[in-house]
N, C-alpha and C positions, 0 to 999 in steps of 0.2 A: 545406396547402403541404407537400411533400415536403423530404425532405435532401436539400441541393446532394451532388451526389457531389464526390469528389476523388480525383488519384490522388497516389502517393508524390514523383512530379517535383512537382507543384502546393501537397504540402504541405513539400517542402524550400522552396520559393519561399518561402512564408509565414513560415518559420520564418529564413532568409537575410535575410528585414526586419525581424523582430523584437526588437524591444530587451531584452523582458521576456516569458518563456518561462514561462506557470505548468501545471503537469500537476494532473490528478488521477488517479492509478491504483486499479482496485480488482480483484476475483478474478481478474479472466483475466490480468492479469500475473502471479500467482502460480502460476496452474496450469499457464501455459506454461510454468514453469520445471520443473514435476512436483511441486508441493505438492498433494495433495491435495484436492478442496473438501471443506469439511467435511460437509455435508449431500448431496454428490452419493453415487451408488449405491456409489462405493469411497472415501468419503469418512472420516474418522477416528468422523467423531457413528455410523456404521452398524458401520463393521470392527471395531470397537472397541467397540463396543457403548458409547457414552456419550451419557448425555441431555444435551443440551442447556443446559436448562433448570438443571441440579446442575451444570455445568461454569463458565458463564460467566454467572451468577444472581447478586450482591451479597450478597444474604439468604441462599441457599442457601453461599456461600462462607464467610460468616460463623458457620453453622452447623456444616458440616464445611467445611474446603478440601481435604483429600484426593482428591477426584472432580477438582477442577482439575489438582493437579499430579500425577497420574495421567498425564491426557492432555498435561500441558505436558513430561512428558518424549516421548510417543510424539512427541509436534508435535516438538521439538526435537531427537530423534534422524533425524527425516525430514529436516530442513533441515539435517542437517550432513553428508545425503549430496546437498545439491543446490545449484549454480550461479549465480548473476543468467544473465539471458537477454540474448541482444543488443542487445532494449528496453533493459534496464536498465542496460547497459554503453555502449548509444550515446544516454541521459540526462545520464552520466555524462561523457563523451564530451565534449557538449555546452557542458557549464558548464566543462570542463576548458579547451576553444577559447575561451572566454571570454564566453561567451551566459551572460545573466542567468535561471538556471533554479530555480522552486522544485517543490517535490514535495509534495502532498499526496496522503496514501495512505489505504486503505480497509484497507489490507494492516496484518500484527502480524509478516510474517517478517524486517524489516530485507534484505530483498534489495537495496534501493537504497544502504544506507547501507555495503554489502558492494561494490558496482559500484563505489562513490567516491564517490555524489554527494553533498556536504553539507548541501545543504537542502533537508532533507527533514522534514516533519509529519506522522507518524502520527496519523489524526484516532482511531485503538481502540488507538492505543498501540501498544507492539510489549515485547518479553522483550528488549532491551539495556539496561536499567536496574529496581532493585526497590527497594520501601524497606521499613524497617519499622512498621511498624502502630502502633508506641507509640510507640517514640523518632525514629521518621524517620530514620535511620540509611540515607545510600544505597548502592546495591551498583549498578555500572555494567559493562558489556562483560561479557565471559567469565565474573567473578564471580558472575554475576547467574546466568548458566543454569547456571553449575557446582553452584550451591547448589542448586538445584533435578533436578538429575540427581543428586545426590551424598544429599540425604534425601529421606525420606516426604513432611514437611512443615518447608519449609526454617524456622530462625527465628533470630531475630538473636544475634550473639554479644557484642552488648553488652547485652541487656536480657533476651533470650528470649523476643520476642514471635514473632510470624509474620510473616516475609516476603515481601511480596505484589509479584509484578512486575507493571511499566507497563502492563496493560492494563487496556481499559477491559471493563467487564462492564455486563450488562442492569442498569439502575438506578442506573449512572452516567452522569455526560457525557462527551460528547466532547470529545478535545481538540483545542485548535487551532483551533477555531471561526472566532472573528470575525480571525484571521492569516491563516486559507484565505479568508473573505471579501475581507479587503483584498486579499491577492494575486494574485486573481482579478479583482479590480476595474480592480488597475494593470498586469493585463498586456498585451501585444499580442496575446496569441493565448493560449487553454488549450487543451490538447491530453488528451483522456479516456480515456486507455487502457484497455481490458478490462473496465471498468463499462459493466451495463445502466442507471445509474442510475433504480432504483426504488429504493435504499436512503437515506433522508432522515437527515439533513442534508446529503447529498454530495453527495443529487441535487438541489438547490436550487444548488449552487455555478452550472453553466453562464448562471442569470439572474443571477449579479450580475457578467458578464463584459460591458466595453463594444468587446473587440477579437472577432475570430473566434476560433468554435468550431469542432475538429478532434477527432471521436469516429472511433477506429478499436475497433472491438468486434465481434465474431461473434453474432450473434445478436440477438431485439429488444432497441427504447431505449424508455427507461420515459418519456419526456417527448416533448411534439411538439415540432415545429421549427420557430424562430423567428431572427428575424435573420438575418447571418452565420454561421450553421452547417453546417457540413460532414460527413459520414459516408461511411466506408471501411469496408464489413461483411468484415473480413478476418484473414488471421492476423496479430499485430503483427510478429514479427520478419519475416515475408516485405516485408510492407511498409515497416517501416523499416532493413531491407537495402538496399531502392528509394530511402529519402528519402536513406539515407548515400551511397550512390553518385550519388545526382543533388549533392549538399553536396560530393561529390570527400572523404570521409572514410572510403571503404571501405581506405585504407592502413593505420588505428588499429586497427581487429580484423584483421590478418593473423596 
């Protein structure tokens, strides 16, 4: 069975009934903002020449952390020359009108929580909060990436341990887990932005959804089609310029 097509009038529709709005975003919201992928051909793991594996490894962080905050200031000097994209401003938008919208993201750049929108669940974490490793001592907003642009290897100024921000690395878990379950479960429609979902546990979310699925993404989908599911193989912001103007919301981005 194929994906129901859709277009952006048909998913304003959808989204004009819905009580409870859950997203899941992952890379192509980011890249459409100009983050870099990491692993694509101009991606930071190639430009920059950094493994992988020593960057965002638990055991390898633990051995050195240097390889990480290396790259966590390249990452962090890239995102503070770039944007939320209109997706992420017309999320924001959204719950601003009064729509019940949650965010669950694939993303570490806080683009959404930059756009305005409050609830939002970074399942790999993201760099607007870090703590420290012995005393748990938290460092939140600006703090968090200052100390990290500002030394080699940030550490705490009440114990002098290492201060490790909110991501998640290979050998930990994810967070947010069984929150992205439930609110997926109780919404009226999840909407997949820019994820192929082939990356698990994120791509397990669309089965535990009993309203309609709305995957707008470029490129293939790592799961076949089941239910009420819908797919827009398209650019997001072209398309949800469409779903705003069909909503009568294209006056909020002037």
């Amino acid at each position: 069975m194929p994906f129901h097509a859709i277009t952006p009038e048909r998913c304003a529709e959808k989204i004009r009934d819905a009580g409870r709005i859950a997203v899941l975003s992952g890379a192509g919201m980011s890249t459409a903002a100009g983050v870099p992928d990491f692993r694509g051909p101009n991606g930071l793991y190639v430009t920059r020449r950094y493994d992988p594996e020593a960057v965002f490894d638990i055991s390898g962080f633990n051995r050195d952390p240097e390889p990480f905050f290396g790259f966590s200031r390249d990452f962090l000097a890239v995102l503070d020359s770039i944007k939320p994209t209109f997706t992420h401003r017309f999320l924001a938008a959204l719950e601003a009108a009064g729509h019940e919208v949650a965010i669950i993201t694939q993303n570490i750049d806080g683009l959404h929580q930059r756009a305005g929108s409050r609830h939002v669940y970074p399942m790999h974490g993201d760099y607007q909060s870090a703590h420290c490793r012995r005393c748990g001592q938290e460092y939140v907003g600006p703090d968090a990436a200052q100390m990290i642009m500002d030394n080699a290897i940030p550490t705490c100024p009440e114990c002098g341990a290492v201060v490790k921000p909110d991501v998640v690395f290979f050998g930990e878990n994810v967070r947010h887990l069984d929150t992205a379950y439930d609110l997926v479960a109780r919404s009226d429609i999840l909407l997949v932005l820019g994820s192929s979902l082939t990356v698990y546990p994120a791509a397990a979310l669309p089965e535990q959804a009993t309203g309609d699925v709305v995957i707008v993404n470029q490129g293939d989908i790592g799961i076949r089609p089941y239910g009420s599911m819908y797919l827009a193989d398209a650019n997001l912001d072209e398309f949800f310029n469409g779903v705003a103007e069909a909503l009568g919301m294209t006056e909020l981005f002037a």
